[in-house]
N, C-alpha and C positions, 0 to 999 in steps of 0.2 A: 504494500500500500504506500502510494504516497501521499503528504498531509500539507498544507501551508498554513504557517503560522500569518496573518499581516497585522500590524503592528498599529493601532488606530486607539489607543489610550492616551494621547500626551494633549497638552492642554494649547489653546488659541490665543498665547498673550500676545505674539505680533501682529497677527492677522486680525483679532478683536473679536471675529468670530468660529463659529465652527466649519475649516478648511474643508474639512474631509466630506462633509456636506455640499458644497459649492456646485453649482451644475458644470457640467464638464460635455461638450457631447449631447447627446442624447440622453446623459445618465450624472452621475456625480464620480467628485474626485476618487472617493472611495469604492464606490462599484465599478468603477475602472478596472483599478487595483484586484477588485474580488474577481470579475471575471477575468480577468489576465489570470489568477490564481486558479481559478475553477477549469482553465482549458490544459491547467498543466499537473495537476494533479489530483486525487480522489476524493481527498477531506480537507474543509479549509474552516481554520479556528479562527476568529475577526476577535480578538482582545481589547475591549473598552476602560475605556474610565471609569470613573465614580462619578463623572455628569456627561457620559455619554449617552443618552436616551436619544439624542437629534441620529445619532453615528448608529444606532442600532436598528432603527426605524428602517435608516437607509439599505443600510445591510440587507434587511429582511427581504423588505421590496425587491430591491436586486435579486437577490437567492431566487424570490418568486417569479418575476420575469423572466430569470434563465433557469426557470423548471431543473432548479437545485436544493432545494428547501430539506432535502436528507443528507446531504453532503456539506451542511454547511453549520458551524455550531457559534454560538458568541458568548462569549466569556467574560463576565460584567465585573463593577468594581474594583479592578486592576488601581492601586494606588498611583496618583504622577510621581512620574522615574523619568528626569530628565537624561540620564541615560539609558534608559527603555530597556536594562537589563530586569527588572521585575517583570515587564509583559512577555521579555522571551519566556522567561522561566515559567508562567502563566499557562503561555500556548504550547512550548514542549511537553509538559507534565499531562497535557489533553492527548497526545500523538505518538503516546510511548510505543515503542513497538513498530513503529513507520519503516520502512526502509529506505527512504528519503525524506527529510524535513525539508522548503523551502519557507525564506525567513524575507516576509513584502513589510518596505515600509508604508502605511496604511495612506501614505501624501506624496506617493511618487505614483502617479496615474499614465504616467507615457511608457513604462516597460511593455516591451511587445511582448506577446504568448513563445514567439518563436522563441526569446532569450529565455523563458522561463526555463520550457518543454528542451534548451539545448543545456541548459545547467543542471538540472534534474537527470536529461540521458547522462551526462556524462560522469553524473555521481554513480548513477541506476546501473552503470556500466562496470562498475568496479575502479574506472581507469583513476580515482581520485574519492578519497574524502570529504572534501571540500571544495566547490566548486562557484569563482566569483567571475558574472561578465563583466568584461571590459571594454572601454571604445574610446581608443586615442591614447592609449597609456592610464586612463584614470578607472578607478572600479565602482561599480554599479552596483545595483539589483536587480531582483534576488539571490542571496546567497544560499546554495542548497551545501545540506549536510546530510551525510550519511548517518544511518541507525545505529551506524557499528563506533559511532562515535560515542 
């Protein structure tokens, strides 16, 4: 199985309000993110805040529009961790047993599926534990991890 964590508990103080909500498309910043998530892997954990109810709404929506509503779980509550190590630890402790993690940040809405689906084969393949894209020298998301980690 593979599982993605994306990362959507940190709070709105530059932006004023809530990012990951923002229309984007035909959809929002966040369901971006989810369905880039959903075309590259089987279960995908959406980890919120403690005043994420706008980011969960969204969530759900999405899941339902793209007839994913079993494959998709949300994880409330999540304390702000400005370094977003509490929500990894949130969303791996849901995916135990995965044999690939991918780890979205919940406000990068432009990763294509293809970069997901080619960080995930190349974990899924054995060739590497850890597997980060890159483009131009600088590294991206998502980072997929192997289960054996």
């Amino acid at each position: 199985m593979t599982a993605a964590v994306v990362l959507a508990a940190g709070h709105a103080d530059r932006m004023g309000s809530n990012k990951l909500t923002l229309p984007l498309g035909s959809g929002t910043v966040v369901g971006r993110v989810v369905a880039t998530a959903l075309a590259a892997c089987d279960r995908i954990i959406v980890v919120i805040g403690l005043q994420g109810q706008g980011t969960k709404t969204t969530v759900e929506q999405t899941a339902r529009s793209l007839d994913a509503e079993g494959r998709l779980e949300v994880v409330e509550g999540v304390p702000y961790d400005p370094g977003m190590f509490i929500s990894v630890q949130a969303g791996l402790r849901r995916v135990m047993g995965a044999d690939v993690v991918l780890i979205f940040p919940g406000d990068i809405p432009l990763t294509l599926p293809e970069t997901a689906i080619a960080v995930r084969d190349a974990v899924s393949a054995g060739e590497v534990d850890v597997a980060v894209p890159s483009c131009g020298g600088r590294r991206g998301h998502p980072v997929a991890i192997s289960g054996r980690c």
